[in-house]
C-alpha positions as CSV (number, residue, x, y, z in Angstrom):
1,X,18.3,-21.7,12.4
2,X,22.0,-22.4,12.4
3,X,23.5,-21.0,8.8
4,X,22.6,-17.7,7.3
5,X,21.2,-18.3,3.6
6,X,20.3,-16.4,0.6
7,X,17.0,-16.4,2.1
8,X,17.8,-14.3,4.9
9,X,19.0,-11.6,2.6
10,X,15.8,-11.1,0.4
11,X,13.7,-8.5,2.4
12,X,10.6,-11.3,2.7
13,X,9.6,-13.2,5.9
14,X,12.8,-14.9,6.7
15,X,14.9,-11.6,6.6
16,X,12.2,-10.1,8.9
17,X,12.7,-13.4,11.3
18,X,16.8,-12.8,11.0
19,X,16.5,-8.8,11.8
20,X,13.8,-9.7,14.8
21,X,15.0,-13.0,16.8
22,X,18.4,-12.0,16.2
23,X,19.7,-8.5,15.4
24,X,16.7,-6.6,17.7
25,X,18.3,-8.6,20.7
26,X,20.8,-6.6,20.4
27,X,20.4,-3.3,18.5
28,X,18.5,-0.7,19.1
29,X,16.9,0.2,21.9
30,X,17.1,3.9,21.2
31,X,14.2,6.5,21.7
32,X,14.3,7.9,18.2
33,X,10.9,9.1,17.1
34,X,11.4,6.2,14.1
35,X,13.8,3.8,15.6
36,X,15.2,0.2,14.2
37,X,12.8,-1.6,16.4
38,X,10.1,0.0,13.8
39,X,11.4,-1.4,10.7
40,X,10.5,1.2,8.7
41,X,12.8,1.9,5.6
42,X,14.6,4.8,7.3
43,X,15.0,5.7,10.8
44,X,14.5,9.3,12.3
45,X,16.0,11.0,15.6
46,X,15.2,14.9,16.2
47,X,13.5,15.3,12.9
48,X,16.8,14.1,11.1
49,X,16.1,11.0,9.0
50,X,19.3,8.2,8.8
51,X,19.1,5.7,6.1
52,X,21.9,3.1,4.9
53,X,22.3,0.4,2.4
54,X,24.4,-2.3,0.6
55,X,24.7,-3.5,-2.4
56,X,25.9,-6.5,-3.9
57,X,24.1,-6.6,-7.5
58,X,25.3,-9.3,-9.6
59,X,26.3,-8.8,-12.6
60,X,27.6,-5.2,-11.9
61,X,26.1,-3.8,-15.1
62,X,22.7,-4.8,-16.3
63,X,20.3,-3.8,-18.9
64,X,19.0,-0.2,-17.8
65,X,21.4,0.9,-15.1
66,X,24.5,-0.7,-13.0
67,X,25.5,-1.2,-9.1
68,X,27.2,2.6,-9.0
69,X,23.5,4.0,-10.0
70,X,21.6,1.1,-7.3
71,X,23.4,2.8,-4.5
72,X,22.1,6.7,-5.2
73,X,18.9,5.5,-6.2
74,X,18.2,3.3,-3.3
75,X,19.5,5.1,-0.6
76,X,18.4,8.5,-1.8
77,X,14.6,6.5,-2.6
78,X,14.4,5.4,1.4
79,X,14.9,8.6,3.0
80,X,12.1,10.3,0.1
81,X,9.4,7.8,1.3
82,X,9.5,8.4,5.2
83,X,8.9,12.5,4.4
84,X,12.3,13.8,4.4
85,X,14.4,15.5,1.9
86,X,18.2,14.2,0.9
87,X,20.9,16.2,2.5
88,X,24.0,13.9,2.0
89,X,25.9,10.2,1.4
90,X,28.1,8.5,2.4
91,X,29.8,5.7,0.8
92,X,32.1,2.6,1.4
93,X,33.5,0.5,-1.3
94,X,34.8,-3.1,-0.6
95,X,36.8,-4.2,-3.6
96,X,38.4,-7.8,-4.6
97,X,42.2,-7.5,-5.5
98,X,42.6,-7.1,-9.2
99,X,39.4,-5.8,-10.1
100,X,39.5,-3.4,-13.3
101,X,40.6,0.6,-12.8
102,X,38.4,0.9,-16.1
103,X,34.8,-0.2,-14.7
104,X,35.7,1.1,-11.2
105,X,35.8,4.6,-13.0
106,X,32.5,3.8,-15.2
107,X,31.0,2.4,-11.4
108,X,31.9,6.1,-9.8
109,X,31.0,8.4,-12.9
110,X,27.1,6.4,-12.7
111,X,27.5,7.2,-9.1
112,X,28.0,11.2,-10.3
113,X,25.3,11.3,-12.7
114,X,23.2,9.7,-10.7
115,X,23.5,12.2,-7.6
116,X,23.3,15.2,-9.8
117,X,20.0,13.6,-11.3
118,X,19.0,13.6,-7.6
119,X,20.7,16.8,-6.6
120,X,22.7,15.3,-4.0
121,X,26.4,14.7,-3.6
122,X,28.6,11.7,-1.4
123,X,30.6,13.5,1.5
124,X,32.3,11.4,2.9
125,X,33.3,7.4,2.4
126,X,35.7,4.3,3.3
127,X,37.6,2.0,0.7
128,X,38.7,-1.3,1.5
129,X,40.1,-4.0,-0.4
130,X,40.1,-7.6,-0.1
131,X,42.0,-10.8,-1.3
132,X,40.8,-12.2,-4.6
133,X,38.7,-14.8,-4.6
134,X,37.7,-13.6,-0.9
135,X,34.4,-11.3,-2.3
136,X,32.7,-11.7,-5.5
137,X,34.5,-8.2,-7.4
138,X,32.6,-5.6,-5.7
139,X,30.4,-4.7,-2.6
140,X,29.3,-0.7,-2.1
141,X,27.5,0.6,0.9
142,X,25.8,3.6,0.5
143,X,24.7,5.6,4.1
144,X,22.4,8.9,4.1
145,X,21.0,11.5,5.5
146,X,18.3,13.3,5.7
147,X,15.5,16.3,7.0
148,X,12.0,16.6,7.6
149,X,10.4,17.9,4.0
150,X,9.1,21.6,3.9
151,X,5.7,19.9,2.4
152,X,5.0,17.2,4.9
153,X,3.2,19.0,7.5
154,X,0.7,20.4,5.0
155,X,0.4,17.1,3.7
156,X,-0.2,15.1,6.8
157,X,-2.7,17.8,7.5
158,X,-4.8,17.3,4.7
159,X,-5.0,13.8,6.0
160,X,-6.2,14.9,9.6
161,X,-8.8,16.9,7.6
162,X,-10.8,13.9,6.8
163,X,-9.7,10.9,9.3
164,X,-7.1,10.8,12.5
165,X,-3.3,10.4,11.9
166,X,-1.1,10.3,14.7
167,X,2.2,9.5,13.3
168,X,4.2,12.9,11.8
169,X,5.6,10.7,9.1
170,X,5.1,8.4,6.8
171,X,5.1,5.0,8.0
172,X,3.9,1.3,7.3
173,X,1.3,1.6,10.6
174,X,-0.4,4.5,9.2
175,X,-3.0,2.8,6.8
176,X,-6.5,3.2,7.5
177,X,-9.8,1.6,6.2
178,X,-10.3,3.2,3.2
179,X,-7.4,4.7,1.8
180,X,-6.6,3.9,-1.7
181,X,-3.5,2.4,-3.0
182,X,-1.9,3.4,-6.5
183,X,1.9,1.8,-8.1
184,X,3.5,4.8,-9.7
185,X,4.2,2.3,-12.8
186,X,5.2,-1.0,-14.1
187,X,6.5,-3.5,-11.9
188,X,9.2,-6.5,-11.9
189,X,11.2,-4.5,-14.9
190,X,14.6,-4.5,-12.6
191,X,14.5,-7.6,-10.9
192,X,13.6,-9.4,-14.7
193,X,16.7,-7.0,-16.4
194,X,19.1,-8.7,-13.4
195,X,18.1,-11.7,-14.2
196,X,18.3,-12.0,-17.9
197,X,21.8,-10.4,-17.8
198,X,22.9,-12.3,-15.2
199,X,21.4,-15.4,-16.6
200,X,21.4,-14.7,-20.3
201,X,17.7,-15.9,-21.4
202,X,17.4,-13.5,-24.1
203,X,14.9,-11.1,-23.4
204,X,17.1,-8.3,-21.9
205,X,16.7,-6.3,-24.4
206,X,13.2,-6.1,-24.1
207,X,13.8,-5.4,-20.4
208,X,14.9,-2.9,-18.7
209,X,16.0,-1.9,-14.9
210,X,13.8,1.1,-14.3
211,X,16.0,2.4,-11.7
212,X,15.8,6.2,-11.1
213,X,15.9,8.6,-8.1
214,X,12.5,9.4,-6.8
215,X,13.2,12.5,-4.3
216,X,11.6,15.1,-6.6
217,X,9.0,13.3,-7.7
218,X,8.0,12.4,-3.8
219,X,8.2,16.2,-3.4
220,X,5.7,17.1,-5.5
221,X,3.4,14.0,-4.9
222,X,3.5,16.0,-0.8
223,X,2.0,19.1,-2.1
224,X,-0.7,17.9,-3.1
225,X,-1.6,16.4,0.3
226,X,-3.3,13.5,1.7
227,X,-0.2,10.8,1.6
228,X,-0.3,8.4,4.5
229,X,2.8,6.6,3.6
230,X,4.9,5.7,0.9
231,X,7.2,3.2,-0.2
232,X,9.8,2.1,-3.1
233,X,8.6,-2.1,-3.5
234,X,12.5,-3.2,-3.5
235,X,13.5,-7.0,-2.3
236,X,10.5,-8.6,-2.3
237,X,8.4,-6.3,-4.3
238,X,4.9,-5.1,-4.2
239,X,3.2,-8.5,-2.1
240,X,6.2,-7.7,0.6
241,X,5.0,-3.7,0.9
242,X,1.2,-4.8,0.9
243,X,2.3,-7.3,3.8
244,X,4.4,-5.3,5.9
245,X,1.6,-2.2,5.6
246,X,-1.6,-4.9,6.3
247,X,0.7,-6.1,9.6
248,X,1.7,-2.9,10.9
249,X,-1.4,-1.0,10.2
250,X,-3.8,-4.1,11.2
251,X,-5.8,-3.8,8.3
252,X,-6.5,-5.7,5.8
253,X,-5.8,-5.0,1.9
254,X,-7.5,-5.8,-1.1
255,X,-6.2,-5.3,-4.7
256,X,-7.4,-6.0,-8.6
257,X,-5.1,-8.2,-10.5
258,X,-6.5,-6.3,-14.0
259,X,-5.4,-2.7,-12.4
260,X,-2.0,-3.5,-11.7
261,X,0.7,-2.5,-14.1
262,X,3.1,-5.3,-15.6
263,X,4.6,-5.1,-19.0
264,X,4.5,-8.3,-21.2
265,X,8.0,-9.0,-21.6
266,X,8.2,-9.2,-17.9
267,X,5.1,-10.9,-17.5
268,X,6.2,-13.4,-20.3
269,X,9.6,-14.0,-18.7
270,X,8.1,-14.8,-14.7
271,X,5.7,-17.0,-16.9
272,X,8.7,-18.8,-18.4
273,X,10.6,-19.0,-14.9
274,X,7.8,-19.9,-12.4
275,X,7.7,-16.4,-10.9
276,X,5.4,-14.3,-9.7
277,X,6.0,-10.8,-10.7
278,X,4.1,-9.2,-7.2
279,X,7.0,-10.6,-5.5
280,X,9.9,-9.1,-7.5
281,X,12.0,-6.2,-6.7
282,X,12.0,-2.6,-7.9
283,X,14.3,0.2,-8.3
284,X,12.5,2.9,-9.7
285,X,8.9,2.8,-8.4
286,X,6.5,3.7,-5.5
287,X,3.5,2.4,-3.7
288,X,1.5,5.0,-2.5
289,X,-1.4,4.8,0.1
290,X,-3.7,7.8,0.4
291,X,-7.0,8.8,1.6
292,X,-9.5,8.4,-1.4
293,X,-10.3,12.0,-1.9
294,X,-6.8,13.0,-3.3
295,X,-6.2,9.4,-5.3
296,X,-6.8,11.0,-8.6
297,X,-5.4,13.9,-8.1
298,X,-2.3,12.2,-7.3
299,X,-2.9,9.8,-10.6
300,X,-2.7,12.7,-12.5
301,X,0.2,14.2,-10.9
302,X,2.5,10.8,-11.6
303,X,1.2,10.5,-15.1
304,X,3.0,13.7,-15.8
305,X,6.6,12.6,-14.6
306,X,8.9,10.7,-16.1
307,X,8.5,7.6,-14.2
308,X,4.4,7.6,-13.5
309,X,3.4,7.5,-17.4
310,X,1.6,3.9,-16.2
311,X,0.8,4.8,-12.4
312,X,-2.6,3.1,-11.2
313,X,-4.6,3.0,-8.5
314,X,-5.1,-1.1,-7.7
315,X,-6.9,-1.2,-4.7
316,X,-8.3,0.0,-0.9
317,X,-7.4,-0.5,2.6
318,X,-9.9,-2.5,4.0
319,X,-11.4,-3.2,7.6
320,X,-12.3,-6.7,8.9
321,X,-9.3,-9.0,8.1
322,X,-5.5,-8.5,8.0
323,X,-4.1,-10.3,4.9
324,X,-3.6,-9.0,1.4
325,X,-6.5,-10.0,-1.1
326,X,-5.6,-10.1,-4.7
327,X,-9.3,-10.2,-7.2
328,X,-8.0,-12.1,-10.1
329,X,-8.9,-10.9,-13.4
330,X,-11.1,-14.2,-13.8
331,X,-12.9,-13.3,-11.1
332,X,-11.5,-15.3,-8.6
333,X,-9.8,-14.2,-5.2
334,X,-6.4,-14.9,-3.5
335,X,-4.6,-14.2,-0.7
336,X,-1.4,-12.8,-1.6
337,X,1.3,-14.1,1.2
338,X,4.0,-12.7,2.4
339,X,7.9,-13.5,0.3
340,X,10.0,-15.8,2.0
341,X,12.3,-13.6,0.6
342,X,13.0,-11.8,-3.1
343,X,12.6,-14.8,-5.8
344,X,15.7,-12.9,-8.2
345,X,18.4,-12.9,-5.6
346,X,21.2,-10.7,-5.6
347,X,19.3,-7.9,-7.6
348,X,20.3,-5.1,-5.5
């Protein structure tokens, strides 16, 4: 590899093959409980749980949400699905020379809304501005932290209750045969909304980002116990997740094409474009792998927020292989691969 690409960007296989031949040479190296070497979403170091992000969205506003309310939401979404609780953001804004007062001040009142929605606030930041035509308008990078939740120990306890768990948070390695996976509601909807705006193919009003803050939602989800790990199907969507859990957890995964939640807009646009909906990114939304015996409680629990009205449990850790089976609704099997990388670049 002698040129960085889009590719390298899109949270599939050759971002992981950038972040591990290159940057792991020579980062990290801490002895955090979570450190970088783990590649988890968020990192943790005496129970405090560090998460940062950038964003580079294009176009700025899109159907559903807009790059100011992409930086809360993902930042505050990463530190939720380790365990911990939001304390605090940071955030640095990289601007090209001329860009508009006007949607700077619509970019930072999303950014307001959007932390009170998560109950939340920035603290602290950096602004920088470049020459034009030296970055595409704007670039944000949004840094948090955050602390262990009050509900986690309960909830990992439940899980020791009916199968071992090492791990005191939730991570990508602690999958076990068994444990059922749900998607707390539709997927591809931001990735598509991106797209169409960006693109203008017509269907983005049919289509919207589902962006939201998930903190509260993850809260409640912990008290009812029995959570292995969570996490928010972002660049590369839900085949990178399944991927990244199967590997890490050495297990194998299998899931039911006919369970999983898609609308038909979306599904008629990745139709149109040659894309395959599993792999596109998500703003809004969680995967979820628990032990079987509090699946439909925790069903229950997402169909009564906001966000979960089309949550579903699509499929089961299982033991004997380690790749990600998809059961097609013809009755056919696949093996869903890992992303090279997210197919709707620049969607976050």
């Amino acid at each position: 590899m002698d040129r960085i690409s889009m590719a390298h960007g899109g949270g599939g296989t050759a971002m992981q093959e950038l972040i591990k031949r290159y940057i792991l040479k020579y980062l990290g190296g801490s002895s955090a409980e979570v450190p970088l070497e783990a590649l988890d979403d968020s990192a943790v170091i005496d129970d405090i749980v560090l998460k940062s992000d950038s964003h580079t969205v294009k176009p700025l506003f899109f159907p559903g949400g807009d790059i100011g309310r992409l930086a809360i939401t993902g930042t505050v979404n990463d530190i939720a699905a380790v365990g911990a609780e939001p304390l605090a953001l940071t955030s640095g804004f990289i601007i090209e020379d001329g860009f508009e007062i006007e949607i700077f001040e619509n970019i930072l009142k999303s950014m307001q809304e959007t932390c009170e929605e998560a109950g939340v606030y920035v603290l602290t930041g950096d602004t920088k501005v470049m020459e034009k035509g030296a970055l595409d308008k704007f670039v944000i990078n949004t840094s948090g932290i955050g602390k262990r939740s009050r509900y986690l120990d309960e909830n990992l306890r439940i899980v020791r209750e009916h199968r071992d768990l090492k791990s005191r948070w939730l991570l990508d390695s602690n999958l076990s045969n068994g444990d059922s996976i749900i998607v707390s509601g539709t997927l591809g909807d931001h990735g598509i909304a991106v797209l169409s705006s960006r693109e203008g193919y017509g269907f983005e009003t049919e289509v919207k980002s589902d962006m939201m803050p998930l903190n509260k939602v993850v809260n409640e989800l912990l008290q009812i116990g029995g959570i292995v790990n969570i996490k928010d199907p972002t660049r590369g969507g839900l085949a990178n997740v399944l991927n990244e859990w199967s590997e890490k957890s050495n297990t194998g995964i299998t899931i039911h094409e006919e369970k999983i939640p898609i609308r038909t807009g979306v599904k008629a646009a990745c139709e149109m474009l040659g894309i395959d909906p599993l792999e596109i990114g998500n703003e809004g939304k969680l995967v979820i792998a628990t032990i079987p015996e509090k699946a439909e409680e925790i069903l229950d629990k997402l169909k009564g927020t906001e966000s979960g009205h089309d949550a579903a449990i699509i499929g089961k850790v299982t033991k004997g292989s380690n790749y990600v089976g998809l059961e097609t609704s013809i009755g056919g099997k696949r093996i869903i691969l890992p992303p090279i990388g997210d197919p709707v670049p620049r969607i976050c």
